[in-house]
N, CA, C and O atoms as a GROMACS GRO file, in nm:
protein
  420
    1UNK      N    1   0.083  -0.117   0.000
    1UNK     CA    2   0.000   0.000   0.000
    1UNK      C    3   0.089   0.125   0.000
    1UNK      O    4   0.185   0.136   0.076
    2UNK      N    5   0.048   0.226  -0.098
    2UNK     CA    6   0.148   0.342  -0.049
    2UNK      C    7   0.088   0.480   0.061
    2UNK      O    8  -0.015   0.481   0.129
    3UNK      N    9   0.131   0.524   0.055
    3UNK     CA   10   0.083   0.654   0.172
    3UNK      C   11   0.039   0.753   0.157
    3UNK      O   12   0.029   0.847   0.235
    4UNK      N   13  -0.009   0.736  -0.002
    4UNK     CA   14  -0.074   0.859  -0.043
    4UNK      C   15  -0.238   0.857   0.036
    4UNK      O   16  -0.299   0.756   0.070
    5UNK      N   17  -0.275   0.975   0.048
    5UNK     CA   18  -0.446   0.998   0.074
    5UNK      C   19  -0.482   0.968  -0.020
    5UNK      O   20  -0.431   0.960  -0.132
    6UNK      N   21  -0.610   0.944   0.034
    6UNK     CA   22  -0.758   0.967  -0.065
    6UNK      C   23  -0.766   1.140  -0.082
    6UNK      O   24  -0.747   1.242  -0.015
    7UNK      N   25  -0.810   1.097  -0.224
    7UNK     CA   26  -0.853   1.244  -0.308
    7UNK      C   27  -0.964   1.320  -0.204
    7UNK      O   28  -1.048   1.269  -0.130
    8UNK      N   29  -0.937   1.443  -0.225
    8UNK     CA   30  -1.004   1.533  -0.119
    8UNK      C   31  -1.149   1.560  -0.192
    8UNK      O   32  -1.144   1.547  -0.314
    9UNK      N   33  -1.270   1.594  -0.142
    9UNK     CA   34  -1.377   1.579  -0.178
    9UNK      C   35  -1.432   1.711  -0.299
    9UNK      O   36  -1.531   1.705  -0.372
   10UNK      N   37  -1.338   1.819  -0.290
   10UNK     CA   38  -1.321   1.902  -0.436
   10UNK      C   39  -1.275   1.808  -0.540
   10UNK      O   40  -1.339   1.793  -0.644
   11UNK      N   41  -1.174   1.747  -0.517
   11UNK     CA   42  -1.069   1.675  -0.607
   11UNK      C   43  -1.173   1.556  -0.714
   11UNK      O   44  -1.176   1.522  -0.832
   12UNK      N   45  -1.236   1.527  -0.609
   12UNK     CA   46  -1.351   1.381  -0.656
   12UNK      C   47  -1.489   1.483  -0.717
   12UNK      O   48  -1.573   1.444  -0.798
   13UNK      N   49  -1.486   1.577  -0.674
   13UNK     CA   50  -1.602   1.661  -0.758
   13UNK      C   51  -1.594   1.701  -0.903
   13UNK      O   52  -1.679   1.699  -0.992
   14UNK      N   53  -1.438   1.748  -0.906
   14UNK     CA   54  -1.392   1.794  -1.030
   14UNK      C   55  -1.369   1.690  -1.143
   14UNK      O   56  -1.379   1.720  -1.262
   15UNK      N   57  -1.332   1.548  -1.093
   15UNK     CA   58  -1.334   1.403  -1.186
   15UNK      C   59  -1.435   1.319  -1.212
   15UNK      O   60  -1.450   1.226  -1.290
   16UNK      N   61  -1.515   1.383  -1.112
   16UNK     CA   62  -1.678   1.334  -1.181
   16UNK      C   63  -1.722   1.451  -1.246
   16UNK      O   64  -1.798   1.399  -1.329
   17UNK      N   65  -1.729   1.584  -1.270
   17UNK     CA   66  -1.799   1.644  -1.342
   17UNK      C   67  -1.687   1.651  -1.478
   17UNK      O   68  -1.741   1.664  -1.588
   18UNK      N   69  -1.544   1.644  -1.475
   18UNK     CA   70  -1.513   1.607  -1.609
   18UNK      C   71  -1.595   1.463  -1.674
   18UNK      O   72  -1.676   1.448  -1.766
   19UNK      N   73  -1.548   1.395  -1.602
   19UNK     CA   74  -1.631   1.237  -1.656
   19UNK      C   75  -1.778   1.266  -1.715
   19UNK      O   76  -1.832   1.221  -1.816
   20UNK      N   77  -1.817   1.344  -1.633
   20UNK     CA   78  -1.964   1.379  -1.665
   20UNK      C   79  -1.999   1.455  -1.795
   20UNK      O   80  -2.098   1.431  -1.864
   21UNK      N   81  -1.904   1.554  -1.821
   21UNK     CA   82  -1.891   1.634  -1.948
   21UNK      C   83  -1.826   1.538  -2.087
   21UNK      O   84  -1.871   1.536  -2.202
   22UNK      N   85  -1.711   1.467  -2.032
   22UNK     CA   86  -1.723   1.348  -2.147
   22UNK      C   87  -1.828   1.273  -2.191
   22UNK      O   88  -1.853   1.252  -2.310
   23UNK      N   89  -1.898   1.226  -2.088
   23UNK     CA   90  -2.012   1.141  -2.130
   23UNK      C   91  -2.105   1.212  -2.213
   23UNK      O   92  -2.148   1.156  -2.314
   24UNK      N   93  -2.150   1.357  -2.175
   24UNK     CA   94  -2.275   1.422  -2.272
   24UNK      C   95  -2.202   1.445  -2.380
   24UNK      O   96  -2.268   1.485  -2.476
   25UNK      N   97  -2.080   1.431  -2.398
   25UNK     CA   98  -2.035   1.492  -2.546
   25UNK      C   99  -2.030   1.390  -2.650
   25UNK      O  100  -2.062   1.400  -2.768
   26UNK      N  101  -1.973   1.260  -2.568
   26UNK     CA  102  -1.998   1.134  -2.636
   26UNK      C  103  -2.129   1.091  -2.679
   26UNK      O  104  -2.139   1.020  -2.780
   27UNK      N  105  -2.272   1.141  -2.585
   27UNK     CA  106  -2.382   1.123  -2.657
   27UNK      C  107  -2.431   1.216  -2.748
   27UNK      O  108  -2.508   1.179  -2.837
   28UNK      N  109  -2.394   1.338  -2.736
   28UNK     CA  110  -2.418   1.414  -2.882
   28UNK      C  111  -2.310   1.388  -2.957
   28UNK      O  112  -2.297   1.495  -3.016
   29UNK      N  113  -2.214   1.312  -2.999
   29UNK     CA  114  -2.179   1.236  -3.090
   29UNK      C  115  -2.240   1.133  -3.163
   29UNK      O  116  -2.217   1.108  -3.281
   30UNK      N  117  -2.318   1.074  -3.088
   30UNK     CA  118  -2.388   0.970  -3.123
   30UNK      C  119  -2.514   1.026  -3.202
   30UNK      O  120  -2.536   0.987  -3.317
   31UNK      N  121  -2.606   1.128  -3.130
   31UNK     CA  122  -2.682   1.167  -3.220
   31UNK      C  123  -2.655   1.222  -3.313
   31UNK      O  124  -2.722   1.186  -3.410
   32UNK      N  125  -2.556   1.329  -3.339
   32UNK     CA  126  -2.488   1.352  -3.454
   32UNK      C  127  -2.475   1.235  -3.561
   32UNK      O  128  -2.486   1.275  -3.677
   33UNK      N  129  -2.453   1.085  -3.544
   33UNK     CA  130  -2.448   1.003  -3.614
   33UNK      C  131  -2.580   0.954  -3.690
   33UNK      O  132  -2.598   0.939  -3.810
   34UNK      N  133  -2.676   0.930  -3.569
   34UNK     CA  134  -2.758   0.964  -3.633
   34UNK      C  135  -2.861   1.007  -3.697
   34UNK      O  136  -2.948   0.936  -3.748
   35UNK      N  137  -2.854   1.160  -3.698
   35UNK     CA  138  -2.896   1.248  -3.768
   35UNK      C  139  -2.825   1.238  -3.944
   35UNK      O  140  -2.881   1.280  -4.046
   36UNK      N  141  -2.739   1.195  -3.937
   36UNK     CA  142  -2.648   1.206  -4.090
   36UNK      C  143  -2.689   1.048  -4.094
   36UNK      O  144  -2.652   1.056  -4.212
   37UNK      N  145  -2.716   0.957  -4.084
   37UNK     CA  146  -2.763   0.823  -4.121
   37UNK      C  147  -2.892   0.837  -4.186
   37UNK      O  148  -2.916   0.774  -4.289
   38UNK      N  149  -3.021   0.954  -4.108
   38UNK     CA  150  -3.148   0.936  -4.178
   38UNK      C  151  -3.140   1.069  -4.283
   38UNK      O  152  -3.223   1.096  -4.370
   39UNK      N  153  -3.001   1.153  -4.247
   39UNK     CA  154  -2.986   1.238  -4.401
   39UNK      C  155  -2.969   1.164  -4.496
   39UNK      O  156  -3.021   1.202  -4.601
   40UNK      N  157  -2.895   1.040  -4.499
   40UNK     CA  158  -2.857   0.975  -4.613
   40UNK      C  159  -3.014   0.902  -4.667
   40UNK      O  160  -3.055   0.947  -4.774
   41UNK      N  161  -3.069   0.835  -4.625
   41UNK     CA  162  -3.164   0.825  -4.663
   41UNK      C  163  -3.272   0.889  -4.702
   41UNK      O  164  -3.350   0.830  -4.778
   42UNK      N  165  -3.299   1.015  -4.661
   42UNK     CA  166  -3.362   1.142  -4.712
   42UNK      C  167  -3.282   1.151  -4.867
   42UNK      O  168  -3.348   1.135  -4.970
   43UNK      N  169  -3.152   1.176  -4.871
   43UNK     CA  170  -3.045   1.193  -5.005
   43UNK      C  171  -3.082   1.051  -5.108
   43UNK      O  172  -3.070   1.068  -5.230
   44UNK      N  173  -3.105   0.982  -5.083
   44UNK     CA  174  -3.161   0.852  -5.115
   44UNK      C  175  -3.309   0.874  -5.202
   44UNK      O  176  -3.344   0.878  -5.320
   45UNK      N  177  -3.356   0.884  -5.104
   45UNK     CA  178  -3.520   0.913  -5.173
   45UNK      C  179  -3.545   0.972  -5.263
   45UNK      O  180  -3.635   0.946  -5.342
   46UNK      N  181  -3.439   1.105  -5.271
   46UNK     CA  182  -3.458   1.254  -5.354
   46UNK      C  183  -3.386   1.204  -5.474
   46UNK      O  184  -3.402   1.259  -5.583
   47UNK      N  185  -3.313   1.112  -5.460
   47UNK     CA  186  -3.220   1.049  -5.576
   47UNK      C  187  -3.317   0.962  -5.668
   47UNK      O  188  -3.344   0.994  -5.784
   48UNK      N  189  -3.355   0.872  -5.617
   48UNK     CA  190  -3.539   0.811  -5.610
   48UNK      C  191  -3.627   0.879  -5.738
   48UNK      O  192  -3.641   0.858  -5.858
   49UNK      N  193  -3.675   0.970  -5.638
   49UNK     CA  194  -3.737   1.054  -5.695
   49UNK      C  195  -3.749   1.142  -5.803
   49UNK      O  196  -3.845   1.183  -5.869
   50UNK      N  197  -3.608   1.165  -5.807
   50UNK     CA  198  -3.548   1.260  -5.906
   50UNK      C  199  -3.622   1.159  -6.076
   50UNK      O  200  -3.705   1.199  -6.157
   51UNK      N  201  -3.543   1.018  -6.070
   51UNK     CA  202  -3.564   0.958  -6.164
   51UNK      C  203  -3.716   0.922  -6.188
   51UNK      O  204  -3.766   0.949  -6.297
   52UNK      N  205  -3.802   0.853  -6.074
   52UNK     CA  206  -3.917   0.828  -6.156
   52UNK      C  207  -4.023   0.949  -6.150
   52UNK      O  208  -4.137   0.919  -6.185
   53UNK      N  209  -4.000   1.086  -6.109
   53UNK     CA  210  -4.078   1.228  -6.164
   53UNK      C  211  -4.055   1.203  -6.338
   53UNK      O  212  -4.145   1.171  -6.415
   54UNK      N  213  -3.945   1.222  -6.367
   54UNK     CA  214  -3.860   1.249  -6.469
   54UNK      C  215  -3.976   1.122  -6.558
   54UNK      O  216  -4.080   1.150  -6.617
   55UNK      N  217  -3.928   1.017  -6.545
   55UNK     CA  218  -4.019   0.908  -6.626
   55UNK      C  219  -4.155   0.874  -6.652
   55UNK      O  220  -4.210   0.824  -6.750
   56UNK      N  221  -4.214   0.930  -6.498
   56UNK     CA  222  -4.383   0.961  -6.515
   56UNK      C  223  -4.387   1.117  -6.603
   56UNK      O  224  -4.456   1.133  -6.703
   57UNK      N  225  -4.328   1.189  -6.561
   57UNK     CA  226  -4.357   1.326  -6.631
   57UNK      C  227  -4.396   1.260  -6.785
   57UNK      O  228  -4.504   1.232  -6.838
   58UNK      N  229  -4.236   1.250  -6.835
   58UNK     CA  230  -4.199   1.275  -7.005
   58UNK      C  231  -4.299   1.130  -7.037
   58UNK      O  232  -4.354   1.127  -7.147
   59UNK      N  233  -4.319   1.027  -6.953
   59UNK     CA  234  -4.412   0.932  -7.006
   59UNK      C  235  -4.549   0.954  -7.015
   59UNK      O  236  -4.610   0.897  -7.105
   60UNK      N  237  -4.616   1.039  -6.926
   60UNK     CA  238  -4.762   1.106  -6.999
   60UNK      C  239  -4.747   1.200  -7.048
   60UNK      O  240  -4.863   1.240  -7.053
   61UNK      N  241  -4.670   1.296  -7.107
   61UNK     CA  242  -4.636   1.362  -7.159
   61UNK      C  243  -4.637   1.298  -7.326
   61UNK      O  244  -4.710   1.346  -7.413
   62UNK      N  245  -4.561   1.208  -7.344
   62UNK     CA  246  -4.552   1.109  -7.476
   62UNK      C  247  -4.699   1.048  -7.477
   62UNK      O  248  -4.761   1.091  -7.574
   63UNK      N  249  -4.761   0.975  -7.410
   63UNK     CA  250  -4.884   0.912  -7.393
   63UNK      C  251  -5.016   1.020  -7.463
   63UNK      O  252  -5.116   0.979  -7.522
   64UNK      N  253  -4.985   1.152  -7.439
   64UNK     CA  254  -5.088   1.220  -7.466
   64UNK      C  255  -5.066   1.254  -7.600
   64UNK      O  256  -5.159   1.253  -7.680
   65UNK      N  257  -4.911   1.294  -7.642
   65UNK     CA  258  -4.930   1.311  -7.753
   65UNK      C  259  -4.958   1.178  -7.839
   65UNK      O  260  -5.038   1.211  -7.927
   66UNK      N  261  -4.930   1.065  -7.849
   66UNK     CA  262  -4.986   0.938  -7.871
   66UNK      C  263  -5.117   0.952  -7.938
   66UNK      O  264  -5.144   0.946  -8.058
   67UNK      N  265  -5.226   0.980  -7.789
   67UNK     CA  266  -5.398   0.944  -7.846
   67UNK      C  267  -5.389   1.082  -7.961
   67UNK      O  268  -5.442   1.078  -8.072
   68UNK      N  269  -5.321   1.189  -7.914
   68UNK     CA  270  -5.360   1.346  -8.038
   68UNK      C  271  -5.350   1.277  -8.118
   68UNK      O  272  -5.443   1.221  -8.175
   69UNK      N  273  -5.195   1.259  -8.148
   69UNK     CA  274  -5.152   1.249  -8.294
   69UNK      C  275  -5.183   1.086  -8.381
   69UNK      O  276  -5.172   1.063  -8.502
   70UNK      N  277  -5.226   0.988  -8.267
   70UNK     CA  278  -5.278   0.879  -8.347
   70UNK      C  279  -5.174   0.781  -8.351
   70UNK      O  280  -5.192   0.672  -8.406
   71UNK      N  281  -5.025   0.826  -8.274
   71UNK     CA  282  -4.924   0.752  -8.311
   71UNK      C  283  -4.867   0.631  -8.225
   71UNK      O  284  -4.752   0.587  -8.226
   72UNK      N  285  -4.964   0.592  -8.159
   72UNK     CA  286  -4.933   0.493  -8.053
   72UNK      C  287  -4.864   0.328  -8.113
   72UNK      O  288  -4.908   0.242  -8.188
   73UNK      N  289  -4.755   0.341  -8.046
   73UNK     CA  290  -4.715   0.348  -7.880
   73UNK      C  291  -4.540   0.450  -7.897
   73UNK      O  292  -4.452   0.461  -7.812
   74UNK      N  293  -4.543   0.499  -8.022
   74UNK     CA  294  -4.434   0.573  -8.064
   74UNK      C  295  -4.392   0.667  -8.036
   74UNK      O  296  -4.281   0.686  -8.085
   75UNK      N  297  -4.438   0.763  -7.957
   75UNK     CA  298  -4.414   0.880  -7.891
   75UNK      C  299  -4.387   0.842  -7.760
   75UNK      O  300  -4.282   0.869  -7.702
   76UNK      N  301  -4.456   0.798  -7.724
   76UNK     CA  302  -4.521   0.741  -7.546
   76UNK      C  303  -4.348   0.726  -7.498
   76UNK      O  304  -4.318   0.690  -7.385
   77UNK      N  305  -4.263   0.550  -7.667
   77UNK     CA  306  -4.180   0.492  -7.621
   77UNK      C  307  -4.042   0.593  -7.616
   77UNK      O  308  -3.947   0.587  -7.538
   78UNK      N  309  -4.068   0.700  -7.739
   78UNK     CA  310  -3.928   0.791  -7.736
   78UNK      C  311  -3.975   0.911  -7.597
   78UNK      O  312  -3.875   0.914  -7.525
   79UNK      N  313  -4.030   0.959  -7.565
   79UNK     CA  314  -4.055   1.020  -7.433
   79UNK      C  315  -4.022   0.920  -7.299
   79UNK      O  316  -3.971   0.978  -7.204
   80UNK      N  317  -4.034   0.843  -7.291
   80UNK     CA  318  -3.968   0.722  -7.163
   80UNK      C  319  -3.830   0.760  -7.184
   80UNK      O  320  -3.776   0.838  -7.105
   81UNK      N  321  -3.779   0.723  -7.264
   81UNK     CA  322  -3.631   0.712  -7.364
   81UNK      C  323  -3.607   0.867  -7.302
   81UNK      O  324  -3.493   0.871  -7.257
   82UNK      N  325  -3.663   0.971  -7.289
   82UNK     CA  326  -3.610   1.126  -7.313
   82UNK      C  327  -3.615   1.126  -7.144
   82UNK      O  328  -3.532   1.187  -7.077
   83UNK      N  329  -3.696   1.068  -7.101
   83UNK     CA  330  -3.724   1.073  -6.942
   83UNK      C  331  -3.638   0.980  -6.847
   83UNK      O  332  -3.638   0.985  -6.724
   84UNK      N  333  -3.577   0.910  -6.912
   84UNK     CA  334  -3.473   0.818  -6.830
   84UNK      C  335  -3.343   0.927  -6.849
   84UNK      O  336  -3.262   0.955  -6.760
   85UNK      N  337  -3.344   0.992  -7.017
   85UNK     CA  338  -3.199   1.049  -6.976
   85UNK      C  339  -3.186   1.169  -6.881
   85UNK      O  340  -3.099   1.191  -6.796
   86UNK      N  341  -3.302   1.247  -6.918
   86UNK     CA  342  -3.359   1.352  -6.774
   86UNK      C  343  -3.308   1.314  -6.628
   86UNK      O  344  -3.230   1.356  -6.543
   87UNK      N  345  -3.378   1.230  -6.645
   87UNK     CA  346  -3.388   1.130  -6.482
   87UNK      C  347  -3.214   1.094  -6.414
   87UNK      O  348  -3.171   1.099  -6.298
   88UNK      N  349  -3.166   1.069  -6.507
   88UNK     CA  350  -2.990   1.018  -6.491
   88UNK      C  351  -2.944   1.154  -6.462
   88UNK      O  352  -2.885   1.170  -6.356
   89UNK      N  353  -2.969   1.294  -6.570
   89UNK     CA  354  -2.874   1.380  -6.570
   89UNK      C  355  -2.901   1.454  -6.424
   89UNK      O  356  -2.812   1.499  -6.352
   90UNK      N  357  -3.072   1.458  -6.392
   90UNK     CA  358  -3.087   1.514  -6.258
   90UNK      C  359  -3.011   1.436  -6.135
   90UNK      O  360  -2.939   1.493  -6.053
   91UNK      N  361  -3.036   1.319  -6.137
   91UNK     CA  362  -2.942   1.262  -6.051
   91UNK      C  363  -2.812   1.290  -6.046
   91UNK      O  364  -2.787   1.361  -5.948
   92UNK      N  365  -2.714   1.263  -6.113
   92UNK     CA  366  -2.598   1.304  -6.149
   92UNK      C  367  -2.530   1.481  -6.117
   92UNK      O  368  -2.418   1.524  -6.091
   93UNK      N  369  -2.652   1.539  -6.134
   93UNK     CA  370  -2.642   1.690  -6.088
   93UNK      C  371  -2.689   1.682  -5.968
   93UNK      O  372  -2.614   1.735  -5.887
   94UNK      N  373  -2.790   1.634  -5.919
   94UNK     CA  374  -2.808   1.702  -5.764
   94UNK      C  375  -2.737   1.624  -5.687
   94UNK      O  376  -2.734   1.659  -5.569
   95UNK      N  377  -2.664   1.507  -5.720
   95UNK     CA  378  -2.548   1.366  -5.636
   95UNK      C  379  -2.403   1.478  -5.628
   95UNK      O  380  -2.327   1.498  -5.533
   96UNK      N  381  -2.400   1.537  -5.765
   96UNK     CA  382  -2.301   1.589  -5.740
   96UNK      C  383  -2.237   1.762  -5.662
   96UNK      O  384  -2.123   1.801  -5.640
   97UNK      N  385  -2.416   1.848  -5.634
   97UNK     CA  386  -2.406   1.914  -5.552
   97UNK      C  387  -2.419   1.855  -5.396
   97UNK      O  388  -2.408   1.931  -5.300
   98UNK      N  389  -2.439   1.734  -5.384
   98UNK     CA  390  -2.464   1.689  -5.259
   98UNK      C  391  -2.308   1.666  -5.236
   98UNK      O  392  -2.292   1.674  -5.114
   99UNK      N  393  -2.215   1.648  -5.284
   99UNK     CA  394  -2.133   1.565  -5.261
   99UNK      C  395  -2.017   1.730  -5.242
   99UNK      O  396  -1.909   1.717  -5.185
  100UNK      N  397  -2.050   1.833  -5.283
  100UNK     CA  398  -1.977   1.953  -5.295
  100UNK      C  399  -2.052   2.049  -5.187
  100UNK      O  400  -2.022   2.167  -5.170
  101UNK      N  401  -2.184   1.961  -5.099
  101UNK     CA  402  -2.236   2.086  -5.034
  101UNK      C  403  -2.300   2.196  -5.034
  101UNK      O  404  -2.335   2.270  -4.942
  102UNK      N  405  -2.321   2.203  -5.205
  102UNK     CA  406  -2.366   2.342  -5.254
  102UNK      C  407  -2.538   2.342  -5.192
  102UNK      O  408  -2.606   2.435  -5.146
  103UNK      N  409  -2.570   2.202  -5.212
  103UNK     CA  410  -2.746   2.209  -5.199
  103UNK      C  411  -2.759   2.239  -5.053
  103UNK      O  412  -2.696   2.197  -4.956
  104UNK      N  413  -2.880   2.341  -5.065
  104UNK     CA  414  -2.916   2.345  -4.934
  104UNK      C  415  -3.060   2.237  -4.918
  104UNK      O  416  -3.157   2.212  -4.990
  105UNK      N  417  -3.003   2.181  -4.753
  105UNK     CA  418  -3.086   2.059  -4.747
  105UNK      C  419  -3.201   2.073  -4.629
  105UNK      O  420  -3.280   1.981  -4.609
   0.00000   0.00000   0.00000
């Protein structure tokens, strides 16, 4: 045994309220985590989304001109075709302001 004292009762106050300040910081770390886990999935959806707006749009869009013009299923199929590349380039643009920060989210 050595001959040191026990810590004086300031001494034990001040190493539990550090301990104590580690611990809340470590749990707003944690929520910090995840809060950016259900961003990604929000970033997810909008990615989602981006593409089949894009494909329903330009696909009734083609569909209508279809019954006008009598030309079915030929418009309908090059408007899908125009709406997938839509659909890619929006993705590709808003993936790549996500990834630079620019979007506000």
């Amino acid at each position: 045994m050595t001959d040191k004292d026990p810590p004086s009762k300031d001494e034990f106050k001040a190493r539990l309220a550090k301990a104590q300040q580690k611990q809340e910081e470590a749990s707003w770390e944690s929520r910090d985590l995840k809060v950016e886990r259900s961003g990604a999935y929000g970033r997810a959806w909008r990615l989602s989304v981006e593409i089949v707006a894009a494909l329903a749009l330009c696909g009734w869009f083609g569909w209508l001109l279809d019954r006008w013009l009598d030309t079915k299923p030929w418009l309908l199929l090059v408007f899908l075709i125009i709406g997938a590349g839509v659909g890619l380039y929006n993705v590709f643009k808003v993936a790549k302001q996500m990834n630079t920060g620019d979007l506000d989210e």
